[in-house]
N, CA, C and O atoms as a GROMACS GRO file, in nm:
protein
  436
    1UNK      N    1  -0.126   1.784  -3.036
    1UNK     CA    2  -0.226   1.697  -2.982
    1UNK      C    3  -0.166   1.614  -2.869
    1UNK      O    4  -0.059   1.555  -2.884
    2UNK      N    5  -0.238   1.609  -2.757
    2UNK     CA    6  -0.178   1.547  -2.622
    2UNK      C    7  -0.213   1.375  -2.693
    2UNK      O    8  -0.300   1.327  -2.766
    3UNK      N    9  -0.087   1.323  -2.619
    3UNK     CA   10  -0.090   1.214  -2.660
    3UNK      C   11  -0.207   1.126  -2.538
    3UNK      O   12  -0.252   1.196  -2.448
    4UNK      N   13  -0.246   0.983  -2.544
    4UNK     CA   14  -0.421   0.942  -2.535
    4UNK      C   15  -0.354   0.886  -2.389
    4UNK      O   16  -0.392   0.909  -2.275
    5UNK      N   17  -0.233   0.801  -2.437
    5UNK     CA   18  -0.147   0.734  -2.346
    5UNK      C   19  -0.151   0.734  -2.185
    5UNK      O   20  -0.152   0.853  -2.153
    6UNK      N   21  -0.152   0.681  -2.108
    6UNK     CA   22  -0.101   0.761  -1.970
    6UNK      C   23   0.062   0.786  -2.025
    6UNK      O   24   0.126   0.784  -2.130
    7UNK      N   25   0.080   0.808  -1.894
    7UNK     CA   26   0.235   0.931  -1.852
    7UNK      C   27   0.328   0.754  -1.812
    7UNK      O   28   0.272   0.665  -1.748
    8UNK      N   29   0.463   0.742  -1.864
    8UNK     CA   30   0.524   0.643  -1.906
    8UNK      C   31   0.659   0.687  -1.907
    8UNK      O   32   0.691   0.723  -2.020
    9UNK      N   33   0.770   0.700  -1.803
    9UNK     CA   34   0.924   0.728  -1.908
    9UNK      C   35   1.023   0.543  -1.845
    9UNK      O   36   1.050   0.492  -1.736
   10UNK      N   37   1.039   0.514  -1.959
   10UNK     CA   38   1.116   0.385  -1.922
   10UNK      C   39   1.270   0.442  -1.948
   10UNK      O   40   1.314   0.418  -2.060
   11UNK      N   41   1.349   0.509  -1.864
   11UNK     CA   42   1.506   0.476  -1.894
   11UNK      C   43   1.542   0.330  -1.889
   11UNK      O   44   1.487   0.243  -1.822
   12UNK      N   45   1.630   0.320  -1.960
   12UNK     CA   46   1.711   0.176  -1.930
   12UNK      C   47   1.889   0.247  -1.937
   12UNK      O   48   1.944   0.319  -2.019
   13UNK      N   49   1.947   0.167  -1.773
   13UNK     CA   50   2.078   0.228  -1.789
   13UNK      C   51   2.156   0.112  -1.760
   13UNK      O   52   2.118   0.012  -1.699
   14UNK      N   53   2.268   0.134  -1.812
   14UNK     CA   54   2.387   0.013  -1.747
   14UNK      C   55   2.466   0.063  -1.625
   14UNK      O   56   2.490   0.180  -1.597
   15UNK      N   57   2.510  -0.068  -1.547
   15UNK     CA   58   2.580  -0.003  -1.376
   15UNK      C   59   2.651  -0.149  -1.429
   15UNK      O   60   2.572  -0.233  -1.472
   16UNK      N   61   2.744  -0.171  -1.429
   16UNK     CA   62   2.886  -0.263  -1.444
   16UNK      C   63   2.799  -0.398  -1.508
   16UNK      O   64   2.760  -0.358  -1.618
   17UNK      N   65   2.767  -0.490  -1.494
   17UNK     CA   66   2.710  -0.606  -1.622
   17UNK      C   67   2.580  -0.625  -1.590
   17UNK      O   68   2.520  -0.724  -1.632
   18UNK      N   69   2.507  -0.506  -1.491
   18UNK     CA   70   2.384  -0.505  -1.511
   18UNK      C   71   2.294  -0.394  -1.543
   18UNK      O   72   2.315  -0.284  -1.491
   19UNK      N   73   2.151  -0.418  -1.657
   19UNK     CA   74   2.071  -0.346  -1.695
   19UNK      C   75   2.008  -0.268  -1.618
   19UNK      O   76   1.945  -0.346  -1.545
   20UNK      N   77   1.981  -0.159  -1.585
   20UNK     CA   78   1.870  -0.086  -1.491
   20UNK      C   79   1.746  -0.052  -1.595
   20UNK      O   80   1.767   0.014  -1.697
   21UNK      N   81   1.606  -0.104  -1.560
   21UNK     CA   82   1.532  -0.021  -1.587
   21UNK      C   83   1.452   0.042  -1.490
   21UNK      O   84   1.431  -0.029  -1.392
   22UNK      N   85   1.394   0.168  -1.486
   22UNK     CA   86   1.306   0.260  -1.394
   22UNK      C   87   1.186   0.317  -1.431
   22UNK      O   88   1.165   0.438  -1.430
   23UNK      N   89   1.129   0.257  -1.454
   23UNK     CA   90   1.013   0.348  -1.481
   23UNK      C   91   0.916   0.399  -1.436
   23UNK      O   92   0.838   0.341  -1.361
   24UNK      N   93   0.903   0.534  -1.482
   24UNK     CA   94   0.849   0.673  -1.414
   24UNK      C   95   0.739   0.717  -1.439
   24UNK      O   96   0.728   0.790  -1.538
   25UNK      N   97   0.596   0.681  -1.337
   25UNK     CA   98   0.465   0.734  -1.395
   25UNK      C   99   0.378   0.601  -1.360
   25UNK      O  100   0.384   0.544  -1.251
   26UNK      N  101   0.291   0.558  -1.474
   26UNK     CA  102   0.159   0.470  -1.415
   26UNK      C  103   0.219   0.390  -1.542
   26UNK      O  104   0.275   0.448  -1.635
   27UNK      N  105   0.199   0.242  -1.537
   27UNK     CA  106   0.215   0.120  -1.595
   27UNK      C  107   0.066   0.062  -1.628
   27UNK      O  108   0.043  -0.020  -1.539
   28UNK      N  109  -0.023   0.067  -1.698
   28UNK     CA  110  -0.122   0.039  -1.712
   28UNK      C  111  -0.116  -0.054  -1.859
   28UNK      O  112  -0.016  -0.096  -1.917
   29UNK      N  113  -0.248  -0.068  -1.892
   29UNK     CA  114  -0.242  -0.140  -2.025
   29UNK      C  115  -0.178  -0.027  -2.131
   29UNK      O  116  -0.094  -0.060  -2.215
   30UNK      N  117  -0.228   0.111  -2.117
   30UNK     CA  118  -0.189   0.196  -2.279
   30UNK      C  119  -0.017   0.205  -2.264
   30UNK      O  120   0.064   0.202  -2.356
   31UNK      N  121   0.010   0.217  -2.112
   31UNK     CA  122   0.201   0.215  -2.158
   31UNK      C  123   0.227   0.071  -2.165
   31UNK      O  124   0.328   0.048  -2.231
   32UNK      N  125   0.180  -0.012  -2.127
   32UNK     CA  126   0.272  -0.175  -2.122
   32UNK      C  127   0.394  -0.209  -2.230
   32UNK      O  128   0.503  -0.267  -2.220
   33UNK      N  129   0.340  -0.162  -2.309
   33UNK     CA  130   0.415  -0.175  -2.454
   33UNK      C  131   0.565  -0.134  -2.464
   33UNK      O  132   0.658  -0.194  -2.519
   34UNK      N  133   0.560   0.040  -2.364
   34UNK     CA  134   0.700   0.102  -2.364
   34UNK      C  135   0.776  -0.023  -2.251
   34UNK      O  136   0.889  -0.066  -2.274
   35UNK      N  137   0.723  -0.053  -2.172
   35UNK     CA  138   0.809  -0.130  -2.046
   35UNK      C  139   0.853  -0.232  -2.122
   35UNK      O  140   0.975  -0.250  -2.130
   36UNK      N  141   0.760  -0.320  -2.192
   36UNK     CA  142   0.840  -0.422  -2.252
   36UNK      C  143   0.952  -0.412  -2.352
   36UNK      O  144   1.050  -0.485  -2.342
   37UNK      N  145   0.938  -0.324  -2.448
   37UNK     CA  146   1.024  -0.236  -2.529
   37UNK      C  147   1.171  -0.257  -2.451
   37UNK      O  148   1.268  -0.332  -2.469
   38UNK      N  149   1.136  -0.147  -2.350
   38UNK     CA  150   1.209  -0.160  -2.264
   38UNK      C  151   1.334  -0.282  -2.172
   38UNK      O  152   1.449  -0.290  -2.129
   39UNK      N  153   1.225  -0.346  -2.183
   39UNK     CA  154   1.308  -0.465  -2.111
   39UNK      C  155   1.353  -0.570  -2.238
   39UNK      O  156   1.451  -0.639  -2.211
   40UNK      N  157   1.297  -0.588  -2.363
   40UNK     CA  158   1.436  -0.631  -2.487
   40UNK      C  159   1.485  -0.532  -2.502
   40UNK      O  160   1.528  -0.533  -2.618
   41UNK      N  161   1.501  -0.468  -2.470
   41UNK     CA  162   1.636  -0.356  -2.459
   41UNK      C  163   1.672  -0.396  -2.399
   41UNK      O  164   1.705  -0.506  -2.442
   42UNK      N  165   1.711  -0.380  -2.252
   42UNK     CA  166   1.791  -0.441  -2.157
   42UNK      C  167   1.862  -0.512  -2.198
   42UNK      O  168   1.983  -0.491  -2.212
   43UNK      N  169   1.788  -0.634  -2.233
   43UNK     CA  170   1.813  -0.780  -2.179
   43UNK      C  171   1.922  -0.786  -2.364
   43UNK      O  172   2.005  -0.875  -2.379
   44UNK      N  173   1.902  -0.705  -2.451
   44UNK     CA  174   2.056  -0.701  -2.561
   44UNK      C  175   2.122  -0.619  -2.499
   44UNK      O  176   2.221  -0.603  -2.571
   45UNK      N  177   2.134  -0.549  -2.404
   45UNK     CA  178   2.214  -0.441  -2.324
   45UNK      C  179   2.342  -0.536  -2.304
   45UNK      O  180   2.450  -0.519  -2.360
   46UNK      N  181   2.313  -0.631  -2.222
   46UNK     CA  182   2.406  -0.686  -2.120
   46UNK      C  183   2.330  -0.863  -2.128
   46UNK      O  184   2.216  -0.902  -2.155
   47UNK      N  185   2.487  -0.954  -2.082
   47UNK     CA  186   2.426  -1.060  -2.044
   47UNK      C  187   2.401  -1.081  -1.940
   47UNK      O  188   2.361  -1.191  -1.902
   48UNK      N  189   2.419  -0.969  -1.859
   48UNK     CA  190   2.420  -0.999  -1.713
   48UNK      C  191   2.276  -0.940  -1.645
   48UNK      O  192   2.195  -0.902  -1.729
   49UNK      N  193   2.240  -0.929  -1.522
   49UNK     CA  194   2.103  -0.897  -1.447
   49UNK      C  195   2.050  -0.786  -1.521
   49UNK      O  196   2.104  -0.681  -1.552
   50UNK      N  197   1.939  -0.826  -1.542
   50UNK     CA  198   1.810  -0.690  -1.572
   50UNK      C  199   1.760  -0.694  -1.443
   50UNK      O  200   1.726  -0.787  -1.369
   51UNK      N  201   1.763  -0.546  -1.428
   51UNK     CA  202   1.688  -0.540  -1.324
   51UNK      C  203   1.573  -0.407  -1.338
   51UNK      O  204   1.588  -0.291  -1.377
   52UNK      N  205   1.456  -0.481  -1.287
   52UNK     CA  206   1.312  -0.371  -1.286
   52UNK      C  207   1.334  -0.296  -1.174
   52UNK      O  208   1.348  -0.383  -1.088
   53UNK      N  209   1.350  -0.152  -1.102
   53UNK     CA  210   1.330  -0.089  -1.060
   53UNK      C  211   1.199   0.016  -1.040
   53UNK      O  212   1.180   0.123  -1.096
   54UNK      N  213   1.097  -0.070  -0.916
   54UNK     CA  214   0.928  -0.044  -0.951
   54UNK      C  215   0.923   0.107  -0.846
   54UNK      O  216   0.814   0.148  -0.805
   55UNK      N  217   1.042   0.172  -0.813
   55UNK     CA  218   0.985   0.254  -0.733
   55UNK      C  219   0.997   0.416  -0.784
   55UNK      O  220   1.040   0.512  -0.721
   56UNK      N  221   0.964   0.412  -0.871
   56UNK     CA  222   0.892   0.514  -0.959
   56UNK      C  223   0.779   0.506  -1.017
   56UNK      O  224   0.761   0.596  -1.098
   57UNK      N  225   0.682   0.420  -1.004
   57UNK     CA  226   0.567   0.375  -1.015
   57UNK      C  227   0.480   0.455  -0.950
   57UNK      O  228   0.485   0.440  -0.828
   58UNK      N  229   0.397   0.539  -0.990
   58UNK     CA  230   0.319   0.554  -0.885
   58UNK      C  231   0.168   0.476  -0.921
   58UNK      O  232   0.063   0.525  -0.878
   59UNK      N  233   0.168   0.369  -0.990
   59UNK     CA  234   0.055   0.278  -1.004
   59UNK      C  235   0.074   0.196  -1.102
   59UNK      O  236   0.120   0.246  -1.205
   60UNK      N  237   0.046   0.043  -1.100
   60UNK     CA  238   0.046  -0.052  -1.202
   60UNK      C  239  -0.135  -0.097  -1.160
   60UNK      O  240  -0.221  -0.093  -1.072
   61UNK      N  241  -0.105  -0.139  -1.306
   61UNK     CA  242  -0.240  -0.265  -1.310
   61UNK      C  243  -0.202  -0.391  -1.377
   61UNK      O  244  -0.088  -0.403  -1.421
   62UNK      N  245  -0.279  -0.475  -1.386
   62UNK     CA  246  -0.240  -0.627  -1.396
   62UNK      C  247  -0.178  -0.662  -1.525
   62UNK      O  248  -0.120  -0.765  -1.557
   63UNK      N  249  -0.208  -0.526  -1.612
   63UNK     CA  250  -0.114  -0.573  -1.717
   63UNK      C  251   0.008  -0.529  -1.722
   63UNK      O  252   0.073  -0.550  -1.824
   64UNK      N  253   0.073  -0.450  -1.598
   64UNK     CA  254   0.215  -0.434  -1.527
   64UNK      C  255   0.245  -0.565  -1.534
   64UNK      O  256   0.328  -0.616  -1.608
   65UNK      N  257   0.134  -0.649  -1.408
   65UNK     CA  258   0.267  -0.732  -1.371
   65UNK      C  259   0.201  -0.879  -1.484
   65UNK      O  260   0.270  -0.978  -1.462
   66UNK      N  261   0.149  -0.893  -1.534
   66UNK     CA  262   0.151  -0.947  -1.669
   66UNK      C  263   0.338  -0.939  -1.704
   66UNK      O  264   0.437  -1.009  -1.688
   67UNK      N  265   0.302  -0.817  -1.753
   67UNK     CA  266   0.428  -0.804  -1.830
   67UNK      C  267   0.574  -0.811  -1.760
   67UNK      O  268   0.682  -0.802  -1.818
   68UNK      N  269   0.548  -0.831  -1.607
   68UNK     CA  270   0.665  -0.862  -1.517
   68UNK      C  271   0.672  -1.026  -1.537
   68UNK      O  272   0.778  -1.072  -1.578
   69UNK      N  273   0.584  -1.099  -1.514
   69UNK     CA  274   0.549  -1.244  -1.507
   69UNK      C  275   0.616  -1.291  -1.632
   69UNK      O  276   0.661  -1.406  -1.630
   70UNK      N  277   0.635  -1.196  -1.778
   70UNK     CA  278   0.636  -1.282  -1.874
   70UNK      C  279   0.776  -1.198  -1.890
   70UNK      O  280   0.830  -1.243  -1.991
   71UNK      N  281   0.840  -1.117  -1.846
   71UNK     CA  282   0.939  -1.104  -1.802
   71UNK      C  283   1.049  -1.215  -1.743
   71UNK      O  284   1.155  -1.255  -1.790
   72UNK      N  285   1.009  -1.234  -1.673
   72UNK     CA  286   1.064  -1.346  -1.545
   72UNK      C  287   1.099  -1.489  -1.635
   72UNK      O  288   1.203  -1.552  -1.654
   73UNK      N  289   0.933  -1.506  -1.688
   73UNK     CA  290   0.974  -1.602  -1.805
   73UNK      C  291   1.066  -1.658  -1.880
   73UNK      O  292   1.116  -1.770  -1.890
   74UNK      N  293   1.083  -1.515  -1.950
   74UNK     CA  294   1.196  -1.455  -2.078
   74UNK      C  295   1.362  -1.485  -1.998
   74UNK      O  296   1.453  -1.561  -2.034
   75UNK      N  297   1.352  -1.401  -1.893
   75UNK     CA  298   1.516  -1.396  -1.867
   75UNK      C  299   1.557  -1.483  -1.752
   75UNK      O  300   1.666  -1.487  -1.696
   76UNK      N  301   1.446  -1.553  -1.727
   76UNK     CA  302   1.475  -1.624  -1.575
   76UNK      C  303   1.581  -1.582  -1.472
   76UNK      O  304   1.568  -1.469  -1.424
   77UNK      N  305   1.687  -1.661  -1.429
   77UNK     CA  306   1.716  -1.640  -1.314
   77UNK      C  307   1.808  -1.474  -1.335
   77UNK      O  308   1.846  -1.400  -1.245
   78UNK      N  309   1.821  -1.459  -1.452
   78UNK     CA  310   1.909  -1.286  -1.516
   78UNK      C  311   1.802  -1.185  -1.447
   78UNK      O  312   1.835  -1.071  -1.414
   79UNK      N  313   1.650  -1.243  -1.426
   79UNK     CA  314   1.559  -1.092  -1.384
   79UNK      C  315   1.543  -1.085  -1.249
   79UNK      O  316   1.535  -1.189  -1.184
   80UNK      N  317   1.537  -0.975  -1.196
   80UNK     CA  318   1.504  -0.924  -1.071
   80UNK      C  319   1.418  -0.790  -1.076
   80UNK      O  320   1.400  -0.710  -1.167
   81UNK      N  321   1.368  -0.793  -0.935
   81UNK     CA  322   1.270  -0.658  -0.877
   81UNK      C  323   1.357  -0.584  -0.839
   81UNK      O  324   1.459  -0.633  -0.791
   82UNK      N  325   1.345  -0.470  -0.847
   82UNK     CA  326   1.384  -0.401  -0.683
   82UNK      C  327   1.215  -0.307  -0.648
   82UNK      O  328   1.169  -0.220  -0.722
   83UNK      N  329   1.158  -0.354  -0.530
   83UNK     CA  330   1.050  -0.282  -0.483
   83UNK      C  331   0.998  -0.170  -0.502
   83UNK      O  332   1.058  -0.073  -0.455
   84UNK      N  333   0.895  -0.154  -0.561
   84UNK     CA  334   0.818  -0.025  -0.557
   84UNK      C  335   0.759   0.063  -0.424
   84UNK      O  336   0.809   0.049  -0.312
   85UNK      N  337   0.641   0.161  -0.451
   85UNK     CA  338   0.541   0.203  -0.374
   85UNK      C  339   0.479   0.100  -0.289
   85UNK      O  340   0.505  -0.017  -0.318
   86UNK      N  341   0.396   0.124  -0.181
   86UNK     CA  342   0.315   0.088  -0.132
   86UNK      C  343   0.173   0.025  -0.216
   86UNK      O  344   0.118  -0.082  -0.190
   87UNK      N  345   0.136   0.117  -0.314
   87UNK     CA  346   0.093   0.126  -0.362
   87UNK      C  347   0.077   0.016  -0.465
   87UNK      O  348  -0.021  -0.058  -0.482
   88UNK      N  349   0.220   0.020  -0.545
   88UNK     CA  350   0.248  -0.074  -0.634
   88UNK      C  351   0.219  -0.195  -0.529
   88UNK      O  352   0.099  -0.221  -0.515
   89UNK      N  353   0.283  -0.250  -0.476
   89UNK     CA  354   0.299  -0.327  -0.420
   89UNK      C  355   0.125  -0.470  -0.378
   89UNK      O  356   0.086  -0.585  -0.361
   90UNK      N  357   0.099  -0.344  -0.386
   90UNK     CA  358  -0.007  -0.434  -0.310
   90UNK      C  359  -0.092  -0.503  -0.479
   90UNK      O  360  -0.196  -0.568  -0.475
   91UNK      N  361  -0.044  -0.483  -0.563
   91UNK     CA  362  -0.104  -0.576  -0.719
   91UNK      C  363  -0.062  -0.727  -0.703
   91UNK      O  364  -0.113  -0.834  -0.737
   92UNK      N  365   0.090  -0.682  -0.614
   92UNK     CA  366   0.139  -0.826  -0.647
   92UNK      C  367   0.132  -0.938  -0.509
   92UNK      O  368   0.145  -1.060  -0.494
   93UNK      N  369   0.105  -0.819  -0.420
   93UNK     CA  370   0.033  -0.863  -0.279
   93UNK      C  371  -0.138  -0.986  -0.297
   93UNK      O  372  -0.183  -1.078  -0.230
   94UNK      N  373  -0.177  -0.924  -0.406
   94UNK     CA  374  -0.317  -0.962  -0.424
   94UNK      C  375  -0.281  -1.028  -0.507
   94UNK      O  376  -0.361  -1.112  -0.466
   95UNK      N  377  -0.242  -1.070  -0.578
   95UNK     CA  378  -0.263  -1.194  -0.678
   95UNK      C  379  -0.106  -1.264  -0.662
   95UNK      O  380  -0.031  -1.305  -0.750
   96UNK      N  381  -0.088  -1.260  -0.515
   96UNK     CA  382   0.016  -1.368  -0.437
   96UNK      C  383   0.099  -1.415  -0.488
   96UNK      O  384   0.109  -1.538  -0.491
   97UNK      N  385   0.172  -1.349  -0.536
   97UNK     CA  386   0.315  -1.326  -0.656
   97UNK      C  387   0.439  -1.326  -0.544
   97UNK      O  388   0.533  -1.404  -0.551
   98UNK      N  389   0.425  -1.232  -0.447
   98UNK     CA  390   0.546  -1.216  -0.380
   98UNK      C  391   0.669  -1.295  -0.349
   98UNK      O  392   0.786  -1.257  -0.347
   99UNK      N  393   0.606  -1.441  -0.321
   99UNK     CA  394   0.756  -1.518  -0.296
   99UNK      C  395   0.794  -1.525  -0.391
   99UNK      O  396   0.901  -1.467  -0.410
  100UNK      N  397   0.712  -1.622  -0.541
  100UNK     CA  398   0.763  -1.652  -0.649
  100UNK      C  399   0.846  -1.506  -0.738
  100UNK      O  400   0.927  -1.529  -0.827
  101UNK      N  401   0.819  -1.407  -0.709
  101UNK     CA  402   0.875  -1.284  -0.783
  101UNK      C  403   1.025  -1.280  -0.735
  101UNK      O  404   1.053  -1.301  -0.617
  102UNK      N  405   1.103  -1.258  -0.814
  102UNK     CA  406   1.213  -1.264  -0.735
  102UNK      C  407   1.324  -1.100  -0.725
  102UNK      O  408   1.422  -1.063  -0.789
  103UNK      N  409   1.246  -1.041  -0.613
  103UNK     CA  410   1.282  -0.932  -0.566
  103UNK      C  411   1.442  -0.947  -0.530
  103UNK      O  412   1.501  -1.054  -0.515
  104UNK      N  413   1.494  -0.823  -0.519
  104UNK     CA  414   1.637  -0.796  -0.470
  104UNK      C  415   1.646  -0.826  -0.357
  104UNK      O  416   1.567  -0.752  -0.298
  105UNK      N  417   1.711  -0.914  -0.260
  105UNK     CA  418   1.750  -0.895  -0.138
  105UNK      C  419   1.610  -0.945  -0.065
  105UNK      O  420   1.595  -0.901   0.049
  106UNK      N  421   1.483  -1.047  -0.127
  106UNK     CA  422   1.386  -1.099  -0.099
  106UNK      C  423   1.255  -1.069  -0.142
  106UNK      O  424   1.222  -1.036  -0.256
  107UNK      N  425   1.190  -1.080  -0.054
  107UNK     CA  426   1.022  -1.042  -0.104
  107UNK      C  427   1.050  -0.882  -0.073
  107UNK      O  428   1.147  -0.823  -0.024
  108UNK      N  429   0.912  -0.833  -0.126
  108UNK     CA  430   0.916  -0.674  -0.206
  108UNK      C  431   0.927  -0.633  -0.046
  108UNK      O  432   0.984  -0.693   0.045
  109UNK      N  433   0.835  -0.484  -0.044
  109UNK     CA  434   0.776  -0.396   0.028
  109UNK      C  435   0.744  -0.425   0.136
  109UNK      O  436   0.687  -0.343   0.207
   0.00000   0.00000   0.00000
């Protein structure tokens, strides 16, 4: 039986005292669950940077960046972006996140 889900793969990897996560596919409400999963993983991985890697995304919706926001929350100045799609991008374009998000190397896309 096909699962109901959208399409979701969260790796989480380590690169010297920081977390990578990537995730691959659409971020919607039915996967939200694996990303966060995901990111308390990380964040017992290492004490050092988690970092979201959005450019394997090929679509979020607001309960993506929900779950980025309460992210940010959780690990404060330990979390970072690194930029997605075009695509992605423009969720956090529209509900004017960009400065406060704190992307790699600045604002996203």
């Amino acid at each position: 039986m096909e699962d109901e889900r959208g399409e979701l793969d969260v790796p989480v990897d380590v690169e010297g005292s920081s977390a990578i996560i990537r995730p691959d596919g659409e971020l919607d409400i039915a996967t939200v669950s694996l990303l966060e999963r995901a990111l308390e993983r990380a964040a017992k991985l290492t004490n050092g940077r988690v970092v979201l890697d959005l450019q394997g995304l090929g679509f979020m919706d607001c309960s993506g960046l929900e779950a980025i926001l309460r992210a940010r929350e959780a690990l404060g100045e330990r979390f970072i972006l690194r930029a997605g799609t075009r695509r992605v991008h423009r969720v956090i374009e529209l509900a004017q996140l960009e400065e406060p998000l704190p992307f790699e190397g600045g604002s996203g896309a």
